[in-house]
C-alpha positions in Angstrom: 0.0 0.0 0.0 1.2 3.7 -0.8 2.5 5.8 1.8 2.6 9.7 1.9 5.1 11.5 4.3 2.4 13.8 5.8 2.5 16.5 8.6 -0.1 19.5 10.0 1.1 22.9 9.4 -0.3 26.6 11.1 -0.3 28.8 7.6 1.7 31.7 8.8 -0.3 35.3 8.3 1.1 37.0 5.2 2.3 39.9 7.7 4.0 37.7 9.6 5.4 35.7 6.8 7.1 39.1 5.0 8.7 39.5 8.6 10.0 35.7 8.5 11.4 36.6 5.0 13.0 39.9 6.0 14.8 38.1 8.9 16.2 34.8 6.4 17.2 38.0 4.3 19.3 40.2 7.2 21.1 36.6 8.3 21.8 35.9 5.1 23.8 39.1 4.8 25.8 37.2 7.7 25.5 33.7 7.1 25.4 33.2 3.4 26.2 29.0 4.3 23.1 28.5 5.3 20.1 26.7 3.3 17.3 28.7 3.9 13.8 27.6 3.7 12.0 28.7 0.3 9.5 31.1 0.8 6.1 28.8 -0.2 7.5 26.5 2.6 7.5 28.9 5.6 4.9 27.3 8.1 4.9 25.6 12.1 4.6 22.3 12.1 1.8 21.2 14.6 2.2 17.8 14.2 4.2 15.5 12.3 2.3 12.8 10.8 5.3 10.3 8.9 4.4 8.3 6.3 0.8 7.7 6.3 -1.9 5.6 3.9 -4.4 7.0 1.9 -7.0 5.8 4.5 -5.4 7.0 7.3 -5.0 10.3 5.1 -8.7 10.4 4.9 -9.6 9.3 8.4 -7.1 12.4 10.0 -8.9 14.6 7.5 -12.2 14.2 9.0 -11.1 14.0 12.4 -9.6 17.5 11.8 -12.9 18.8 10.0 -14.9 18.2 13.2 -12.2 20.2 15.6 -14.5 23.4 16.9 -11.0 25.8 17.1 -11.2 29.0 18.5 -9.7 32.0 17.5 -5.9 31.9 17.2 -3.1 35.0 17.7 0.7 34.1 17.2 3.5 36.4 18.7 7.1 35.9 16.6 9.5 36.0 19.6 13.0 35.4 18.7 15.3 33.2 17.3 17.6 30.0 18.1 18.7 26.7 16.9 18.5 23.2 17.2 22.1 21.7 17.3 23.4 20.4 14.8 21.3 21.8 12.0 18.0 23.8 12.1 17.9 27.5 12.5 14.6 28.6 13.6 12.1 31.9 14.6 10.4 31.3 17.7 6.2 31.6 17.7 4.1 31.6 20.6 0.4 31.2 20.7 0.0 27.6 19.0 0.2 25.6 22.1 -3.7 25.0 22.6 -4.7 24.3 18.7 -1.5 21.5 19.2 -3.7 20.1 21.8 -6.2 20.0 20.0 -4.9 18.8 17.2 -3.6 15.8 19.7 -6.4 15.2 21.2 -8.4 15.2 17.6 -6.0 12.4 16.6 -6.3 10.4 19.9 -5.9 6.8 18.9 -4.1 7.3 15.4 -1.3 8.9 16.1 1.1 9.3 19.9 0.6 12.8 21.3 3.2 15.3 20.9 5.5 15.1 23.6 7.9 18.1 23.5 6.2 20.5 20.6 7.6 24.3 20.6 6.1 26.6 18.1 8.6 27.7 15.4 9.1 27.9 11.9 12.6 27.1 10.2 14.1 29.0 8.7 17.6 27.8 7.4 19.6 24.4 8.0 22.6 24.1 8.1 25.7 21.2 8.6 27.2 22.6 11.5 26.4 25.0 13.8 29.8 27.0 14.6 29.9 29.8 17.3 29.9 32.5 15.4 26.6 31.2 13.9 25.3 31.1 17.7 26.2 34.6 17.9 24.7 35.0 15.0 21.1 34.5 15.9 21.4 36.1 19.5 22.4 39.4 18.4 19.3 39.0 15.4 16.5 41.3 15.7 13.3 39.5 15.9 10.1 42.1 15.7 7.8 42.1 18.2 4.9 41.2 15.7 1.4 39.3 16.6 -0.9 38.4 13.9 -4.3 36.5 13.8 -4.0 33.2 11.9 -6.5 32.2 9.8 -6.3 28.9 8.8 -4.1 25.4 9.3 -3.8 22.6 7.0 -3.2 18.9 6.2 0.1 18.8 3.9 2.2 16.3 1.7 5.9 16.5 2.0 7.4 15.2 -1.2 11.3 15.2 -1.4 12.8 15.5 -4.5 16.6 16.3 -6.4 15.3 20.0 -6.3 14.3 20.3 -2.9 10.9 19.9 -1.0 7.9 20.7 -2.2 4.8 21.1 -0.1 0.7 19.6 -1.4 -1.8 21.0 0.2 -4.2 18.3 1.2 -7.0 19.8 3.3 -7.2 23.2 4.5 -9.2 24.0 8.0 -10.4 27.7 8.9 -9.5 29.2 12.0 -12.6 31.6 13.3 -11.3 35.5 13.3 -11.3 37.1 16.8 
């Protein structure tokens, strides 16, 4: 049976996106070694799914369709790295839709056990001092936006990269 590496992703607010974008572009200035997340990629990863079958595809779909989510601000509070390769932005505000999310898939999937909001931003093969320094002397804005929307997405790896499908798309309700 067919697998598909699948994962749920918060869609980022366009404003909070162009501030994501303007940050990869000031540490690129400064780090031009790192492999920065395309653009159409940007996201937080609420919940990493693997490699799942078309029925379970379908089965977290409608579990996810019946979630009653409230409305949902994220904060972008600074940056840091996951040794040895991920750069990332920090976002708070998720942690309750995650819970959700968790508690929607009861039964088909184990609960998150350690989830911190973020979005990547860059990877990288090593993760020298100077790269540390790097991202604690970055300026993150202070930016909140409301999120409208998260979504059930394919990961498909390929020679040019990663590209992201779009499976199902859930609406968030607008404070």
């Amino acid at each position: 049976m067919t697998t598909q590496r699948t994962f749920i992703a918060l869609d980022l607010p366009p404003a909070m996106r162009e501030a994501v974008v303007s940050i990869q572009e000031t540490l690129r200035t400064r780090q031009p070694d790192l492999r920065f997340t395309a653009r159409d990629n940007l996201h937080l990863t609420l919940k990493f799914l693997a490699e799942i079958t078309a029925p379970a595809t379908r089965e977290t779909e409608e579990r996810l369709q019946r979630m009653q989510p409230g409305p949902l601000r994220m904060r972008l509070t600074g940056a840091g790295c996951f040794s040895p390769r991920i750069v990332w932005l920090a976002i708070r505000g998720a942690d309750a839709l995650q819970r959700q999310v968790d508690e929607a898939l009861a039964g088909l999937y184990a609960p998150e056990q350690r989830f911190m909001g973020h979005v990547t931003i860059a990877r990288t093969r090593r993760m020298p001092d100077r790269l540390r320094r790097a991202l604690e002397s970055l300026e993150v804005p202070d930016l909140e936006a409301q999120v409208t929307s998260f979504s059930l997405q394919a990961s498909h790896l390929g020679q040019t990269g990663t590209r992201y499908e779009t499976l199902a798309k859930f609406a968030l309700p607008e404070s």
